[in-house]
N, C-alpha and C positions, 0 to 999 in steps of 0.2 A: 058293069054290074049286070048280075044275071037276075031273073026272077027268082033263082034257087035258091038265095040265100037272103029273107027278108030277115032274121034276126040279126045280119048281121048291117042292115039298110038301120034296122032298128035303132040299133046303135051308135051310128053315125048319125041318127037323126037328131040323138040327144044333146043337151046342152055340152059346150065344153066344159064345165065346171063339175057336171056329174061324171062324166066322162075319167075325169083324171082322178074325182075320187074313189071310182073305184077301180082304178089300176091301181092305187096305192096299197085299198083292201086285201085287190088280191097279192101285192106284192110282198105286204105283210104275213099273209098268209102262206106262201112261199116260203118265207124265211125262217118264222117260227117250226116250221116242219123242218128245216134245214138245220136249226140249231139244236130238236129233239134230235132230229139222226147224229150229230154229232156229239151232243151227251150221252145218248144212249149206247154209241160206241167207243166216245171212253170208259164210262163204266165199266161196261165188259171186257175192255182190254185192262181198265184197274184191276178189276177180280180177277182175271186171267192170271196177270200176274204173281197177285196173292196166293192163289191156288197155287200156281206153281213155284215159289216161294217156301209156301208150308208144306208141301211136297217133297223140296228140297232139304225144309229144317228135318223134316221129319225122318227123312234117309241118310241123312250125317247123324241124326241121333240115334235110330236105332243099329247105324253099321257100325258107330264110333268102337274102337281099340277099349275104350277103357270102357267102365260102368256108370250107366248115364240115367239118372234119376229125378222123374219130376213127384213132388210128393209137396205135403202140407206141410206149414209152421209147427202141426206136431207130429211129425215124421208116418204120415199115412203115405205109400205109396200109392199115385195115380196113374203113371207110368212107367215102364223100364226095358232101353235097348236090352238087344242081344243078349251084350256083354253083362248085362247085369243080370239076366234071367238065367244064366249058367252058373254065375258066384255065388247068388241066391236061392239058386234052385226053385223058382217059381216057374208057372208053364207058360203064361202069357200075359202080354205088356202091359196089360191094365190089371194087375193083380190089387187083392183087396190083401193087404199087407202094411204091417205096420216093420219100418225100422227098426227097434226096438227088438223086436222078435226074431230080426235076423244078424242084430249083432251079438257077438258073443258078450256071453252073461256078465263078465271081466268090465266090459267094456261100456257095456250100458249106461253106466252115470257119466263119460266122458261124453255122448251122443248126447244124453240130457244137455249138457254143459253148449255142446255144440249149436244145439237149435235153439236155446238161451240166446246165445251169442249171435248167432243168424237173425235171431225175431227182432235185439237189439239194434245190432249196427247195421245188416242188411248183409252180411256173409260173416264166414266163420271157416274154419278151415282145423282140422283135427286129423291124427294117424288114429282109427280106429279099426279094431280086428271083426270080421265076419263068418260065419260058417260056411265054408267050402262045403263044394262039392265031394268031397272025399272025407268030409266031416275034421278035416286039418285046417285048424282057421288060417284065413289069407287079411295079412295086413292091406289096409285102404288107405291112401294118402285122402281124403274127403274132403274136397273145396266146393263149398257154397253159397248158393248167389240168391236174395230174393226176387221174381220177377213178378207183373204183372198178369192174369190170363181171366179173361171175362169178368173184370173186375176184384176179381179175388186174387187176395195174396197168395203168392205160389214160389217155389224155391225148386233152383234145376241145382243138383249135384252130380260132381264130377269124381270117382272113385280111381285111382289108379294104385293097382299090387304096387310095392313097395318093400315089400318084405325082405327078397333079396337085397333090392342097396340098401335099406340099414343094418342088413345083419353086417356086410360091406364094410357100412362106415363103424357099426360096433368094432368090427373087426381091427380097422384100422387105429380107430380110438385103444384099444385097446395093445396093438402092437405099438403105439407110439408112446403108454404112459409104462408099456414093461421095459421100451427103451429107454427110456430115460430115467426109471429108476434101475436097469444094469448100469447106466453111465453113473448115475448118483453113486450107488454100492461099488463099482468099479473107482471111482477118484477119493471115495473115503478108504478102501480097502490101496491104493494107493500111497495116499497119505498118512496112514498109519502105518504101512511096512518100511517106507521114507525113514518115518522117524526111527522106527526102530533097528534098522539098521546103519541108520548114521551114525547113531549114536555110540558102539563099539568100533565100526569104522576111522570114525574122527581117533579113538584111542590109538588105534590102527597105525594110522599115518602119527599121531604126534611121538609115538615112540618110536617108531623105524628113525626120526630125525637124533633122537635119542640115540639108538644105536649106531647111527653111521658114525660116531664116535667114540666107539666103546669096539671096532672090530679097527682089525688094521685093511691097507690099502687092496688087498687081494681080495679082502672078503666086501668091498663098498659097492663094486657093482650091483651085486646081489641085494645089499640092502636098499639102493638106488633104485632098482625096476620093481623092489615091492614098494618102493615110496611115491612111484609116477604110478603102478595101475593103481594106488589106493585113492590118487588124488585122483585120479581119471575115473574112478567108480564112484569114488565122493562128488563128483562135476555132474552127474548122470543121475545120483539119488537127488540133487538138487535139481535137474531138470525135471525130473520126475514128478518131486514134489509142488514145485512152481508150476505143471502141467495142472497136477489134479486141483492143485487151490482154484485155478483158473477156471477151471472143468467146472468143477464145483460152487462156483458164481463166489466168491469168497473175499475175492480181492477187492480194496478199497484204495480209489482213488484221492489224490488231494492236490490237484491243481495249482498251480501259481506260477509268477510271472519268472521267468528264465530266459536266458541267453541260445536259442538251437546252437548256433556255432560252436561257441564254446562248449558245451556237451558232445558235439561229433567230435570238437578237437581232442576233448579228454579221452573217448573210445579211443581213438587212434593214438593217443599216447599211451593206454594199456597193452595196443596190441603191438606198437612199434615195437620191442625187444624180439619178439616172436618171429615180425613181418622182418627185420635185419637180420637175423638167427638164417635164415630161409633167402635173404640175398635181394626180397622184394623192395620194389617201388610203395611207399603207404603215402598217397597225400589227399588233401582236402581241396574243393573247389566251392568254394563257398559261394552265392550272390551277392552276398555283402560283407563287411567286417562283425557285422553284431545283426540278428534278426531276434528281437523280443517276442515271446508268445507266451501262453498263458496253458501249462501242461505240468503233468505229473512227471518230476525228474526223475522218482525213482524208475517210473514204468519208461520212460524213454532213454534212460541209461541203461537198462536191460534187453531194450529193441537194441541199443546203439551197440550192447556188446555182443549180442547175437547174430546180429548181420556179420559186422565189421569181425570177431573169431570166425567167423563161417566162413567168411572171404580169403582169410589169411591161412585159415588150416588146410584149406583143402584148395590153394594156388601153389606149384610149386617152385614154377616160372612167371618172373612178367610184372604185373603191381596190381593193385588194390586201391581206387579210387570211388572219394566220396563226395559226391553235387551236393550241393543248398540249395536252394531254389524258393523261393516264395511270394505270396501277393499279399493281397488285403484280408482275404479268410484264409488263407491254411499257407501251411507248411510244406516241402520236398523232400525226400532224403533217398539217394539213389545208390545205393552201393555197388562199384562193378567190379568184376573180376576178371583174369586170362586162366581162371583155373581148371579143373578136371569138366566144370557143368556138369549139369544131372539130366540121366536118360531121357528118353521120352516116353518113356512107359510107368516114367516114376512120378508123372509130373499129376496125375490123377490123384495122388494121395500125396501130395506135396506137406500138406499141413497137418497130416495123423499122426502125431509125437511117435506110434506104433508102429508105424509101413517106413521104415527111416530109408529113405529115398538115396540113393547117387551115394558118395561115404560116408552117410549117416547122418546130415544135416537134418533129419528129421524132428527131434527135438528143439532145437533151437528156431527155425520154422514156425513148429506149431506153437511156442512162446510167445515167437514174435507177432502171428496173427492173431492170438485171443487178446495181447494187451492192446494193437491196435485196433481192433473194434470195441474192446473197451472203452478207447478212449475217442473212439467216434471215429476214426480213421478205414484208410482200404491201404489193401498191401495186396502187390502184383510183382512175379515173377516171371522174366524170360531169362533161358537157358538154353544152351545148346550141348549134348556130350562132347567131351573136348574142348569145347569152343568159349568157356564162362558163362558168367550168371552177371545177373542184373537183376537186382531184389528194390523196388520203389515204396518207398512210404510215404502217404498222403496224411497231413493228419489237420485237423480246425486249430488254426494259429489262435483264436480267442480272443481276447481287448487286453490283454495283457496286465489284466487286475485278478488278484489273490481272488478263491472262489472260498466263500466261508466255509460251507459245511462238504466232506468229503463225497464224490461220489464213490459209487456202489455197483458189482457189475448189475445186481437185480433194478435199480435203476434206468441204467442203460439198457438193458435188456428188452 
């Protein structure tokens, strides 16, 4: 120890008990400065944050694409990006502006309605029109939100043009209800020509039968080939007609329990004269001897004659065979052929009774798909030209119980 430093003799000179109490003092005293510094530079890295936060809000709001609006529960604007100070024509973001004033006059009690609806549930959302810049009002999709802001209730709204896709979807809506009433007007104006010319037709045919007995054997031919295209023109006004009933949602189903097999076998008993005529193979391959389901005979006698002629008229070599197939919900029915098949450029309009596909299977086709979706089923073709067809019907085999009241295509529909 030196002479130079008696306070620090002092000190040692003291008790040990005062001693350590006040290194504790001052170690205290240490700390609590230690722990200001360390709050006081959270804080500023808190605000730091914040600042740069609302910094951030505040440059996605005012650069946002669409029209970004902070205003009151009664449509006073407080602020407005860019995008809105262009659609609105105000000069700058804190404009003293009321909503109101700058929707168009049209439009004004739907805005009303809006910030009802907003004050209510806490957003509200309305297509309301505004006055452009060009004085052409621009439709706003208008979604908004109530938010908190210095304790007061505040509402940010979100404006996007819109005006283009609804005229769009006007557009669309509206090409799709003139299409379907040209389809309506097209299968009544159908179905009325049907009738009317069946009906001197049918005379048609039932006296050429008449006549083939009344000329002698030189002149039968002639009355022959007006007796096949009248029946063949007469087969075609019934397709026609059965097209547009269908077209025209008309058809009324009526379910009950039947035998599948036996219905294919009937088709193929209709068409065997035709299928021997032509030298083919016609047989059935059933899955079982009897499969019960629960379906519309007429409409699956009509599927059954339409595949099973299709197959036959247009094979001129080879056979025509027809699968069963079934489980515990639906049905099979597989028709194949070795006959001419349909191109491949026809198979896009396979089912347009109108675009008649390959030799004209086109009508029987699109028969056969409107009764199977009718009746709940899918129907799939492959074909190859040259090479046969393969036409599948899928259809809900059902519980095999009679269904009381008939369906409806607008039912199924």
């Amino acid at each position: 120890m030196t002479a130079s430093s008696p306070g620090l003799l002092a000190l040692l000179s003291l008790s040990p008990d005062l001693a350590a109490g006040l290194g504790v003092a001052l170690g205290l005293l240490v700390g609590a400065a230690a722990a200001g510094w360390v709050v006081r530079t959270r804080e500023c890295r808190a605000r730091a944050a914040v600042e740069a936060s609302d910094a951030l809000h505040r440059r996605l709001f005012d650069e946002a694409a669409d029209v970004m609006l902070l205003h009151d529960t009664d449509g006073g604007a407080l602020r407005v990006n860019a995008a809105g100070r262009a659609v609105l024509c105000v000069a700058t973001d804190t404009p003293s502006l009321s909503l109101l004033d700058a929707v168009a006059v049209a439009d004004r009690a739907m805005l009303r309605r809006h910030l009802a609806a907003l004050e209510a549930d806490g957003q509200a959302r309305s297509d309301i029109r505004v006055s452009g810049p060009s004085g052409d009002p621009i439709l706003l999709d208008l979604a908004s939100r109530l938010v908190g802001e210095d304790g007061a209730r505040r509402a940010v709204s979100v404006g996007r043009d819109v005006g283009a896709r609804r005229a769009r979807e006007a557009a669309l809506v509206a090409a799709r209800d003139e299409a379907e009433e040209a389809a309506r007007v097209r299968s009544q104006f159908l179905a009325s020509m049907s009738h009317e010319i069946r009906t001197p037709l049918t005379s048609v045919v039932g006296f050429t039968e008449i006549l083939r007995d009344e000329v002698d054997e030189s002149q039968r031919g002639l009355v022959d080939a007006i007796a096949a295209g009248g029946q063949r023109l007469l087969s075609t006004l019934d397709s026609v007609l059965d097209l547009a009933t269908l077209d025209a949602r008309r058809e009324t189903l009526r379910p009950a329990s039947l035998d599948v097999v036996a219905a294919v076998e009937s088709a193929i008993e209709q068409a065997r004269p035709q299928a021997e005529a032509q030298g083919l193979t016609l047989t059935v391959e059933p899955l079982a001897a009897s499969l019960p389901a629960t379906l519309d005979a007429d409409a699956l006698g009509r599927i059954l004659a339409h595949l099973v002629g299709n197959a036959v008229r247009y094979t001129e070599v080879g056979s025509v065979t027809v699968e069963v197939d079934a489980d515990a919900d639906a049905v099979a029915i597989r028709v194949i052929d070795t006959g001419i098949g349909i191109p491949e450029a026809a198979m896009a309009t396979l089912f347009d009774g109108f675009k008649s596909p390959g030799q004209g299977q086109g009508f029987g086709l699109a028969i056969t798909q409107r009764l199977v979706h009718l009746m709940g089923g899918t129907v799939s073709v492959e074909s190859r030209w040259r090479a046969g067809t393969a036409v599948t019907v899928v259809l809900p085999r059902g519980d095999a119980t009679p269904t009381e009241a008939p369906q409806t295509a607008e039912a199924l529909a």
